[in-house]
C-alpha angles and dihedrals in degrees: 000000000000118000113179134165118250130218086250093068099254131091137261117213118192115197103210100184142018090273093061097056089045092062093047093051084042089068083073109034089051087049098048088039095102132093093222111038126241100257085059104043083058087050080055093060091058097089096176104105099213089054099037091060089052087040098053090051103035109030107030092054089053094046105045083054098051092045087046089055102049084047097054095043097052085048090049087050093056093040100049088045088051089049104052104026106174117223100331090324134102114166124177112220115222106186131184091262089063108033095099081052095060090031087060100038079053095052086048097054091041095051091049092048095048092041091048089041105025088208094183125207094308110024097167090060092060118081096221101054078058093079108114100245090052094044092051081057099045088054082049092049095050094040086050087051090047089053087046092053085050093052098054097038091056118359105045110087106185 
């Protein structure tokens, strides 16, 4: 997989393999791999009881919509690029509109795959997190963390 910077000021990312497509449809399916989504299990961290209640019915709705949106439209980005490749090619455009989208999509699937692994401050020095399906997870969650560095470094306008 290419990722290169653009004139624009956004990325281009060309998947070259199956593999590569596989990681990009990962981003989804890590973030969406928990019983209780990510908007709730934040409602779960506010422990004062006269906030937690309002919280739980004014900011979690908000925010499990807004987490369920960058998700769809990042899938609807790499699955618009798998289905018309041109000529060989088949980029997905991250601009400058939609890199928070993607940042965020990214944050989601990173924070699933660390709650369900628990991978700690050196996973590749523990024997357990060897076993081939977390380290498979733990490749996705550094590659998702090296996306995340691109975008801020050239996609990201504040």
């Amino acid at each position: 997989m290419n990722i290169a910077p653009t004139i624009e000021g956004g990325l281009r990312i060309d998947p070259e393999s199956d593999e590569d497509w596989h990681i990009l449809r990962a981003i989804v399916l890590d973030a969406n791999d928990h019983e209780i989504d990510l908007a709730s299990r934040f409602g779960s961290l506010i422990t004062d009881e006269k906030i937690s209640e309002d919280w739980q019915d004014i900011v979690v709705p908000d925010l499990r919509e807004s987490f369920t949106d960058d998700l769809n439209h990042i899938y609807a980005s790499i699955e618009a690029a798998a289905a018309c490749p041109k000529d060989g090619e088949t980029p997905i455009w991250i601009t400058p509109e939609d890199a928070f989208t993607w940042y965020s999509s990214l944050n989601q699937a990173r924070l699933a795959l660390e709650e369900k692994y628990r991978f700690g401050p050196d996973p590749e020095l523990e024997a357990e997190n060897r076993s081939p399906l977390r380290q498979e997870a733990l490749l996705r969650s550094h590659f998702y963390c090296a996306l995340q560095s691109f975008i801020l470094t050239h996609a990201l306008t504040l």
